[in-house]
N, CA and C atoms as an extended XYZ file, in Angstrom:
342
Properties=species:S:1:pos:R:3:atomname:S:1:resname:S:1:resid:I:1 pbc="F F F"
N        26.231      -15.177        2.732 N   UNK     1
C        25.276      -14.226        3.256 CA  UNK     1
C        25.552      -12.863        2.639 C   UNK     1
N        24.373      -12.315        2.568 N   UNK     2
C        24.562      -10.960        1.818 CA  UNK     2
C        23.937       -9.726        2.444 C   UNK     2
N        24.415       -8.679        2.539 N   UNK     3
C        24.032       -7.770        3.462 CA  UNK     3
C        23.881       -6.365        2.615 C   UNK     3
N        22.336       -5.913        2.601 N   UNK     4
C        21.991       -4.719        1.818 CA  UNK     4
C        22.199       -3.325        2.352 C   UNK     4
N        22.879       -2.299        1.634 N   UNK     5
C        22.699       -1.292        2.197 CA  UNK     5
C        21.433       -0.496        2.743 C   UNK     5
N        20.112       -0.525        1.878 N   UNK     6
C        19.035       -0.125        1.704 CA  UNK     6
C        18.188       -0.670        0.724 C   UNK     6
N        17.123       -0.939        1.583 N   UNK     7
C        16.002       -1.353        0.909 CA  UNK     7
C        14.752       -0.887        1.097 C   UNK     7
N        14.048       -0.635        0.551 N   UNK     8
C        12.455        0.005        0.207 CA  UNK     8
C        11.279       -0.376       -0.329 C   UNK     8
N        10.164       -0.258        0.630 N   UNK     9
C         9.181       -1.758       -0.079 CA  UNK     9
C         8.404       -0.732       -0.018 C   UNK     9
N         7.112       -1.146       -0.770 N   UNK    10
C         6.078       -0.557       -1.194 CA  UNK    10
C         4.836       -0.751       -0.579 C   UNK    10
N         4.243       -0.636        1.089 N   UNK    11
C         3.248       -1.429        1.787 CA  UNK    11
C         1.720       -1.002        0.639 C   UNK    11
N         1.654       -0.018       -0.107 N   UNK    12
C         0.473        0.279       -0.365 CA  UNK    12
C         1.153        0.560       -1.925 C   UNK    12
N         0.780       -0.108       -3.127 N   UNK    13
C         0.726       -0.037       -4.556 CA  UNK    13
C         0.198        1.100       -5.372 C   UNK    13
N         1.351        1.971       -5.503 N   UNK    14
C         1.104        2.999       -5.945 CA  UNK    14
C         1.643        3.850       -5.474 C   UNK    14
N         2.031        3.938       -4.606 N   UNK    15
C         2.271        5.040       -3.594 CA  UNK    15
C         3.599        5.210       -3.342 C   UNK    15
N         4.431        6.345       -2.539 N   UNK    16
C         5.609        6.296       -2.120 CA  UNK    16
C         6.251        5.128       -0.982 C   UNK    16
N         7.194        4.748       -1.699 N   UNK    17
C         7.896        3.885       -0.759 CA  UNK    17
C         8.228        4.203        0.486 C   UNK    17
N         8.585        2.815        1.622 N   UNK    18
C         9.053        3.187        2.442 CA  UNK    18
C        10.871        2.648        3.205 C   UNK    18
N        11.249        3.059        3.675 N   UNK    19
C        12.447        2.700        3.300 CA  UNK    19
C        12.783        1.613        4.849 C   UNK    19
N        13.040        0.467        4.899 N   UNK    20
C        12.886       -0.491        5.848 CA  UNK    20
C        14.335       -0.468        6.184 C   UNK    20
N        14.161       -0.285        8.012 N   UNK    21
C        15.190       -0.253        8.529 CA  UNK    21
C        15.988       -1.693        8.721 C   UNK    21
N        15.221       -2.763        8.920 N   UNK    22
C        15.360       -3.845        8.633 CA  UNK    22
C        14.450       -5.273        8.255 C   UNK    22
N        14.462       -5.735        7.490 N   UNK    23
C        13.551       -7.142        7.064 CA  UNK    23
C        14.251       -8.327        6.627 C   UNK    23
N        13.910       -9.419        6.974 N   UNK    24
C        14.224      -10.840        6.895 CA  UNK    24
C        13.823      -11.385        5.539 C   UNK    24
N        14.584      -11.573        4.525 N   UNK    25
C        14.708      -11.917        3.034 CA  UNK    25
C        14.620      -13.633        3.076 C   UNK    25
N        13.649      -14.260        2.130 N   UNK    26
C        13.499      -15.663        2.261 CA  UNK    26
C        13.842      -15.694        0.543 C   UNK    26
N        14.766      -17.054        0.812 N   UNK    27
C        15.030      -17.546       -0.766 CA  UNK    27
C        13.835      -17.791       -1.934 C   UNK    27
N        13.663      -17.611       -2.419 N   UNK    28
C        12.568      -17.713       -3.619 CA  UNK    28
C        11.101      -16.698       -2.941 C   UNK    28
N        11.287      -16.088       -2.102 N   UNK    29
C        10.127      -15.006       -1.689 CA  UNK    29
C        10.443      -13.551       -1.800 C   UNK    29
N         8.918      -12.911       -2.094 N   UNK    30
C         9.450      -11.702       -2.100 CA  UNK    30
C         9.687      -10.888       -0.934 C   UNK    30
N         9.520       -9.873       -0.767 N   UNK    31
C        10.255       -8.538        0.568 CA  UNK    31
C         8.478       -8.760        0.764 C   UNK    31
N         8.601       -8.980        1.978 N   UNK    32
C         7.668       -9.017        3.250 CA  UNK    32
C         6.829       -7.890        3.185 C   UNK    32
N         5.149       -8.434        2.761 N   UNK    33
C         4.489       -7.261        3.292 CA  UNK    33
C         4.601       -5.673        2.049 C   UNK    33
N         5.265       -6.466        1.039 N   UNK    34
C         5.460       -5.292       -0.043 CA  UNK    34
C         4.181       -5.238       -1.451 C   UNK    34
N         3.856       -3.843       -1.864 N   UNK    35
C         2.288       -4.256       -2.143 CA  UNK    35
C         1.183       -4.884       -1.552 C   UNK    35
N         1.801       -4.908       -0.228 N   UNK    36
C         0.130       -5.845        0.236 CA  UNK    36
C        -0.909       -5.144        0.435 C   UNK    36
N        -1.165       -3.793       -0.111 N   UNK    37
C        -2.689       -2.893        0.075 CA  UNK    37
C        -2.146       -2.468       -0.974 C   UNK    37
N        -3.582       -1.727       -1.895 N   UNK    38
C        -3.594       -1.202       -2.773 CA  UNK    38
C        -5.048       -0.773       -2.952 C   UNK    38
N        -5.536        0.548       -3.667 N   UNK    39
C        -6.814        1.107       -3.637 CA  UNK    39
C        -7.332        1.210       -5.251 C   UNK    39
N        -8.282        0.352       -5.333 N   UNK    40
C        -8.737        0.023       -6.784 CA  UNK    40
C        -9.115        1.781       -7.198 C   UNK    40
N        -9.038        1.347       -8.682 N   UNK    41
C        -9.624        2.358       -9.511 CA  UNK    41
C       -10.869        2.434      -10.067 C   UNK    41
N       -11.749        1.444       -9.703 N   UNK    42
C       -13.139        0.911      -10.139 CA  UNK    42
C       -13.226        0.331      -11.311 C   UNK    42
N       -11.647       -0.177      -11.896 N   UNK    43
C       -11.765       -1.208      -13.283 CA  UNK    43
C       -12.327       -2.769      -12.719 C   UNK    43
N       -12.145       -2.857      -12.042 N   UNK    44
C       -12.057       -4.771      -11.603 CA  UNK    44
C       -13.028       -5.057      -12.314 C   UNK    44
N       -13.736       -5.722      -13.172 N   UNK    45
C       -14.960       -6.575      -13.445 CA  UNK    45
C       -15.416       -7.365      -13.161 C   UNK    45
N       -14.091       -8.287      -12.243 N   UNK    46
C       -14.669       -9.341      -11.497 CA  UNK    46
C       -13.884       -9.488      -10.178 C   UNK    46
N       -14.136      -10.212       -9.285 N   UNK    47
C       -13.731      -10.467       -8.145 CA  UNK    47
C       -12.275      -11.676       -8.632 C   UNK    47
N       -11.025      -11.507       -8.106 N   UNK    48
C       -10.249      -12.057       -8.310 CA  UNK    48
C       -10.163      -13.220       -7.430 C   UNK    48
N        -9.476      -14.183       -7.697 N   UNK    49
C        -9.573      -15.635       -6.663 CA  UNK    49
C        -8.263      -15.315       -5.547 C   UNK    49
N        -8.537      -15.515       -4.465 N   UNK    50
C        -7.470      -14.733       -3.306 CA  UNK    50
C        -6.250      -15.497       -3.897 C   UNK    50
N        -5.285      -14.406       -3.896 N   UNK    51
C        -3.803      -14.518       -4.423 CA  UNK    51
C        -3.862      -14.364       -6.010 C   UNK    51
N        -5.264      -14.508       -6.445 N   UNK    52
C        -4.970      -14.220       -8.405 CA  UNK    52
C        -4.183      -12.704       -8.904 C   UNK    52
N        -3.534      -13.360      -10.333 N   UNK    53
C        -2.908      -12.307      -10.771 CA  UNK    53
C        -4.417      -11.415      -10.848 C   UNK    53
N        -3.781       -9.703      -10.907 N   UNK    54
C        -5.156       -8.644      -10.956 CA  UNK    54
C        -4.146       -7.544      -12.093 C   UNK    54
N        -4.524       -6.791      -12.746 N   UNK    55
C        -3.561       -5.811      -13.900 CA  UNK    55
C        -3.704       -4.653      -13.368 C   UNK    55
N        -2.506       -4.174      -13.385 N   UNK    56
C        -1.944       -2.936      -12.430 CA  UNK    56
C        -3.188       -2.032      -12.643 C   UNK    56
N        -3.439       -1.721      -13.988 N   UNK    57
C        -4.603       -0.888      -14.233 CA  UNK    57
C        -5.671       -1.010      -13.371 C   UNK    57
N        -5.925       -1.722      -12.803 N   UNK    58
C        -7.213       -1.615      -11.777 CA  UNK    58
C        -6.623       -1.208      -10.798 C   UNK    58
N        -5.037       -0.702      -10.529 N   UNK    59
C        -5.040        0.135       -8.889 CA  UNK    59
C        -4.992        1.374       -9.083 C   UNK    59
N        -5.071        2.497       -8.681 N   UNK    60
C        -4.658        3.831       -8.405 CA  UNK    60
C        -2.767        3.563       -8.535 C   UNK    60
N        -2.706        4.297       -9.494 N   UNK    61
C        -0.899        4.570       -9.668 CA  UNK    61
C        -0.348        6.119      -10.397 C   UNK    61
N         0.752        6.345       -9.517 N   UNK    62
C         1.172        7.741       -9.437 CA  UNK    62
C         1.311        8.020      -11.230 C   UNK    62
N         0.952        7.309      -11.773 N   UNK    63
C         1.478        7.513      -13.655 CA  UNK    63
C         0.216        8.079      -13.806 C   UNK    63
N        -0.750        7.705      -13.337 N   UNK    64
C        -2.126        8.358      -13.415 CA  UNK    64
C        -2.601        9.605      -12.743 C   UNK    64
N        -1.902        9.083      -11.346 N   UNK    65
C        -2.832       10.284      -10.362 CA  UNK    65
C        -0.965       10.623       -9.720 C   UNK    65
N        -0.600       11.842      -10.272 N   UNK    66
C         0.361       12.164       -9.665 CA  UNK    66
C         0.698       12.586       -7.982 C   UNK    66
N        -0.610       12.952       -7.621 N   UNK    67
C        -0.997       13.317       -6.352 CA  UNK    67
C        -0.547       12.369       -4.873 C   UNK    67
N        -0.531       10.852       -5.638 N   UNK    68
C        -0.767       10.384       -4.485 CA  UNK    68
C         0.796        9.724       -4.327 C   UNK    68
N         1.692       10.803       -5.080 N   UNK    69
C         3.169       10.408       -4.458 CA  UNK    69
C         3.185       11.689       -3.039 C   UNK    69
N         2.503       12.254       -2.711 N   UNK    70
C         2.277       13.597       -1.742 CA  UNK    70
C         2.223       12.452       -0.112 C   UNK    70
N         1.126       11.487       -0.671 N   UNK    71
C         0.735       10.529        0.160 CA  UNK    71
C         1.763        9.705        1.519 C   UNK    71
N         1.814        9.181        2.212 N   UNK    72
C         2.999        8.574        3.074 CA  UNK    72
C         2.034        6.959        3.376 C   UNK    72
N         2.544        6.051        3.428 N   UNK    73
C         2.113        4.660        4.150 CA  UNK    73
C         3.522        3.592        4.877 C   UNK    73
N         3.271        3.820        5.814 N   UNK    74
C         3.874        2.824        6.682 CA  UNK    74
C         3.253        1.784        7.192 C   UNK    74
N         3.961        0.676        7.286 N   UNK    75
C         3.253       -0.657        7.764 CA  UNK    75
C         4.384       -1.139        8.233 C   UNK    75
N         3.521       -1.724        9.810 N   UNK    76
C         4.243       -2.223       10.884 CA  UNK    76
C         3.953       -3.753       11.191 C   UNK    76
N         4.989       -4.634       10.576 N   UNK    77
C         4.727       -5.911       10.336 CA  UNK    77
C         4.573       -6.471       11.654 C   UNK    77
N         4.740       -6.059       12.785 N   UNK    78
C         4.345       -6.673       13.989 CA  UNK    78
C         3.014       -6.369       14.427 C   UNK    78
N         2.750       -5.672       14.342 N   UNK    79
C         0.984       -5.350       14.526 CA  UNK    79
C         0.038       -5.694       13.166 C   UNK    79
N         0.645       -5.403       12.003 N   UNK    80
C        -0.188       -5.736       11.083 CA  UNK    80
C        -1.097       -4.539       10.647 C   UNK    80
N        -0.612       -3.068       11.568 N   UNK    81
C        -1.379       -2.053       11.103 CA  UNK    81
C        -0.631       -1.203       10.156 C   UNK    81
N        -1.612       -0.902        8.525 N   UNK    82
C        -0.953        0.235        8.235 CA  UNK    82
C        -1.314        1.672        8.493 C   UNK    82
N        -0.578        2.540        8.550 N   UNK    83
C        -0.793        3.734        8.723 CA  UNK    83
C        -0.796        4.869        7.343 C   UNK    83
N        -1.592        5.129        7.058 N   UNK    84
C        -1.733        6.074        5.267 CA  UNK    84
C        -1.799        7.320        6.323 C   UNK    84
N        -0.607        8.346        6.136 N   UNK    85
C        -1.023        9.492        6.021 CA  UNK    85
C        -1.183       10.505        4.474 C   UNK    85
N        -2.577       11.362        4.942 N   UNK    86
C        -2.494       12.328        3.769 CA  UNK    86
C        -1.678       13.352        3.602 C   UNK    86
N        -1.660       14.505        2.193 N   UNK    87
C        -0.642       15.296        2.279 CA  UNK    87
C        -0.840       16.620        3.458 C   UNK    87
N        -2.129       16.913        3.865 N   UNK    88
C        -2.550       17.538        5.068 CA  UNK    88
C        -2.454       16.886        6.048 C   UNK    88
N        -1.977       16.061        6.260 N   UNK    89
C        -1.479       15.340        7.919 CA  UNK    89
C        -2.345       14.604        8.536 C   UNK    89
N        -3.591       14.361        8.201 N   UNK    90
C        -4.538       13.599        8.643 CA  UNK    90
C        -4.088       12.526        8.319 C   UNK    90
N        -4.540       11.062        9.209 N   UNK    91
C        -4.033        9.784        8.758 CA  UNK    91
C        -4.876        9.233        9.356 C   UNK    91
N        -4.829        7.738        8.611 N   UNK    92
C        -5.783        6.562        8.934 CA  UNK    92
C        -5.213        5.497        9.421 C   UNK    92
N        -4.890        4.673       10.691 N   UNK    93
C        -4.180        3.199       11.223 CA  UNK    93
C        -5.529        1.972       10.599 C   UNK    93
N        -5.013        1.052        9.788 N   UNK    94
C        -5.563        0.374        9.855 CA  UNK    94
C        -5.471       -1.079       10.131 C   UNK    94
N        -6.112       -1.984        9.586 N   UNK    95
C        -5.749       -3.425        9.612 CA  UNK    95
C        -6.518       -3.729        8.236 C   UNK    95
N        -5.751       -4.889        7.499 N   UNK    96
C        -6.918       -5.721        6.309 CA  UNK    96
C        -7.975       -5.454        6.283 C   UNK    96
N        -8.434       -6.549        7.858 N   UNK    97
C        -9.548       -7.196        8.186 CA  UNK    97
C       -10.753       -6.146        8.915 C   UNK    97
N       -10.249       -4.742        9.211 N   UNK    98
C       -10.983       -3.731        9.403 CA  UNK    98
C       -11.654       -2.996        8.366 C   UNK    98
N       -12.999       -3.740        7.934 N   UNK    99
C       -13.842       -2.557        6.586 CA  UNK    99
C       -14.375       -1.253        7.029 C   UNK    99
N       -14.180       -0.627        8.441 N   UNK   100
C       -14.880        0.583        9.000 CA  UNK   100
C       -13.249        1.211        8.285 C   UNK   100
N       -12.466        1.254        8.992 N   UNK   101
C       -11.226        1.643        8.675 CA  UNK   101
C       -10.573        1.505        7.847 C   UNK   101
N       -11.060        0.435        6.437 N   UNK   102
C       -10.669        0.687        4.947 CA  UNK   102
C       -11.120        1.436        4.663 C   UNK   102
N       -12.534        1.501        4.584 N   UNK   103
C       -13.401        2.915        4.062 CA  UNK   103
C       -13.203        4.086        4.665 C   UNK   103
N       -12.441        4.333        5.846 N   UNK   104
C       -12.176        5.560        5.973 CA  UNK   104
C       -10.496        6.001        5.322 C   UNK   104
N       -10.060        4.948        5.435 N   UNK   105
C        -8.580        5.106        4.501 CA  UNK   105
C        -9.111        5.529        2.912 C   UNK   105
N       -10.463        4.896        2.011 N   UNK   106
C       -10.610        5.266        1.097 CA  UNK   106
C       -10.854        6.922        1.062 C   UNK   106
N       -11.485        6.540        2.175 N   UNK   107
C       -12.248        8.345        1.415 CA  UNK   107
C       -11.119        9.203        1.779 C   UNK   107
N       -10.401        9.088        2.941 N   UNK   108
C        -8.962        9.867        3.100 CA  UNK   108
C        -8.209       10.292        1.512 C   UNK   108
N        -7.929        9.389        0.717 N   UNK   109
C        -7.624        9.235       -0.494 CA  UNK   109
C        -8.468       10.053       -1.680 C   UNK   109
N       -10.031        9.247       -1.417 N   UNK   110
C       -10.880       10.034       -2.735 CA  UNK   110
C       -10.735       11.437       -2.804 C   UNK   110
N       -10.831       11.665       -1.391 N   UNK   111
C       -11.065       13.229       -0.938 CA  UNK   111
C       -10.059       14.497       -0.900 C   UNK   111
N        -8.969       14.164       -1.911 N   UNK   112
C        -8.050       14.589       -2.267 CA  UNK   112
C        -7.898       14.363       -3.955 C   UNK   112
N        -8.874       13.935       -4.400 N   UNK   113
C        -8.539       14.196       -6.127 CA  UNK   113
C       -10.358       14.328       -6.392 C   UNK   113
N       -11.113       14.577       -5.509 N   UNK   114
C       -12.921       15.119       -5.841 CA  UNK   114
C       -12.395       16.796       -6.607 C   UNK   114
């Protein structure tokens, strides 16, 4: 058994990490819940097949938009909500499966590099 000092997953791709106080590591899987949101850049051309590889280039990433290391996202694997705050303190709780509350997480985002 192996025991980490610190570890830091990435709930939203692109963005600043968050640093996990604790998570349950499975042999041949990755860290729980890491990258699982991410906010396209309007490259996609096509709709990907759920779980298909997609190229980083179609997300928003701090190499591009330096801004959105300012950004904060936490995700709370027991509820399943993430929370994006902006660099003005406003924030969005969401879920996946909530499109009222993706789109307001987007524009939270757009509305900081218009």
């Amino acid at each position: 058994m192996f025991t980490l000092a610190q570890i830091f997953r990435y709930p939203v791709k692109g963005l600043t990490p968050e640093l996990l106080t604790h998570t349950v590591l499975r042999k041949a899987g990755g860290l729980p819940f890491d990258r699982g949101f991410a906010f396209t850049s309007g490259n996609l051309p096509n709709q990907p097949a759920p779980g298909g590889w997609v190229p980083a280039r179609t997300f928003l990433q701090m190499t591009v938009y330096p801004g959105l290391a300012a950004f904060r996202a936490n995700f709370d694997d027991a509820s399943g909500i993430l929370r994006l705050t902006a660099p003005d303190g406003r924030d969005v709780p969401f879920e996946a499966s909530d499109a009222s509350a993706a789109r307001e997480a987007c524009a939270l985002v757009a509305g900081h590099f218009e």
